[in-house]
Residue, then its C-alpha position, 0 to 999 in steps of 0.5 A: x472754578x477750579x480746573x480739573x487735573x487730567x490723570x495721564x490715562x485720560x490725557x492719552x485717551x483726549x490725545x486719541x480723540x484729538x488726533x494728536x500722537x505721542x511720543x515716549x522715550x523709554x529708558x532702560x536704568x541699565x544702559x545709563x550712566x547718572x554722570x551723563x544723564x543730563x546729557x540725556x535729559x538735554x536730548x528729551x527736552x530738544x525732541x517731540x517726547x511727550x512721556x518718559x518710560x523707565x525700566x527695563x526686562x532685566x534692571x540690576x544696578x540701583x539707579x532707579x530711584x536717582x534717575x527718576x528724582x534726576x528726571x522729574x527735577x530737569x524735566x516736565x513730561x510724565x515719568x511711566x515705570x514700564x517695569x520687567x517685575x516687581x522690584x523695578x517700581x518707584x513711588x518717584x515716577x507719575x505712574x505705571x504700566x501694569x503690564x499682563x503679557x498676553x502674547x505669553x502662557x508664563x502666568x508669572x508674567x500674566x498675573x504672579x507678578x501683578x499679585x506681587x505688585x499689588x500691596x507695593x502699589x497700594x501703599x503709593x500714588x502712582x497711577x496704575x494703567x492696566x496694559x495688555x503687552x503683546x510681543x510680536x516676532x522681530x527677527x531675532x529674540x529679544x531681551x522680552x521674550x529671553x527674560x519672560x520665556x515666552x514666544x513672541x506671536x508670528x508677525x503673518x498672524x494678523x488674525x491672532x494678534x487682533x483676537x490677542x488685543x480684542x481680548x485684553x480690551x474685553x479683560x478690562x485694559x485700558x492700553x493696548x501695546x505692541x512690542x517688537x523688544x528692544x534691539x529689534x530687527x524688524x519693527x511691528x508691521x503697519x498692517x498689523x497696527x493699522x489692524x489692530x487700531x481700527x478694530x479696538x476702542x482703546x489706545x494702542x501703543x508701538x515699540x521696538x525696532x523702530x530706529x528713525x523719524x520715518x519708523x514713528x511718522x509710519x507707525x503714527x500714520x498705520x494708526x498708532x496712538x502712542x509709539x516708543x522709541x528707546x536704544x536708536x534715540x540714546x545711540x543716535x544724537x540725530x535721531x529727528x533729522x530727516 
């Protein structure tokens, strides 16, 4: 009997099941040097990543093809576009994030863009995962918030932000993702994650600002299914070093 081929959603829904958490490394194509990808890619294989996101709020030089060909050669984890519009989707990658900015009022960010991607994602194999993106204040703006021209929700607000994600869930989302933005001061608050996980059905998904083995392992114990990690992992080479 030939044996079923999980899609990367239902892999994430099993680990949620589990018990078991994921790791992401996000990489935004314009931070990165292809000369010093394999360099990178070495750094991915030695750590506990599960998945690879690409993208980035704004990506404007022309290496996302390569680096995502460069990524699925050397490399044997789920490659994700997690992409800022558009223009930032390859039919290279496993799958992608379709993202709709709840956190947000801009409608290019809540449904022009998917309009946009749609007959682009049509034409290709990519898994499309329906995401509810909420962008929650860190302390500073970040790239999101400046690029998407929104506000991010208050991080005091822990009633909005759970009726922000119970709404996506109820939309049809199949993931829910907490954002603090790239280059954040502040991480999302546990008590907001632990919150939100205990009161939607769907995986729930923390990025930004996280800058440490700590910052996952409280994110993880708050209730986080899948937590990401992108600038402090390409800057520090002892990231997972208690």
């Amino acid at each position: 009997m030939q044996e079923q081929i999980l899609t990367i959603r239902q892999q994430i829904l099993e680990a949620k099941s589990n018990g078991q958490k994921l790791l992401a490394v996000l990489l935004d194509p314009d931070k990165i040097v292809l000369e010093n990808v394999d360099h990178l890619i070495g750094k991915i294989k030695g750590s506990p990543a599960t998945h690879i996101f690409v993208g980035g709020s704004i990506v404007q030089n022309n290496i996302l093809e390569e680096l995502i060909s460069e990524l699925k050669q050397k490399i044997n984890l789920p490659v994700i576009l997690f992409p800022g519009d558009p223009s930032q989707i390859s039919s290279k990658a496993d799958g992608i994030l379709f993202l709709s900015l709840l956190s947000g009022r801009n409608p290019d960010y809540l449904i022009e863009y998917q309009v946009q991607a749609a007959p682009i994602l049509k034409k290709t194999n990519l898994e499309v995962i329906s995401t509810g993106y909420i962008l929650i204040e860190s302390g500073n703006e970040t790239a999101v918030a400046r690029v998407s021209k929104t506000k991010p929700l208050s991080r005091e607000n822990l009633d909005l932000v759970l009726a922000t994600a119970q709404a996506g869930e109820m939309l049809g989302n199949q993931l829910i993702y907490l954002e603090a933005g790239s280059g954040a001061k502040q991480s999302v608050p546990t008590e907001m994650i632990e919150l939100i996980s205990q009161n939607i059905q769907i995986p729930v998904i923390v990025g930004g600002g996280i800058v440490d083995l700590q910052g996952i392992q409280k994110a993880y114990q708050a209730g986080a299914d899948l937590v990401v990690i992108g600038t402090a992992f390409e800057n520090n080479s002892r990231f997972f070093e208690l």
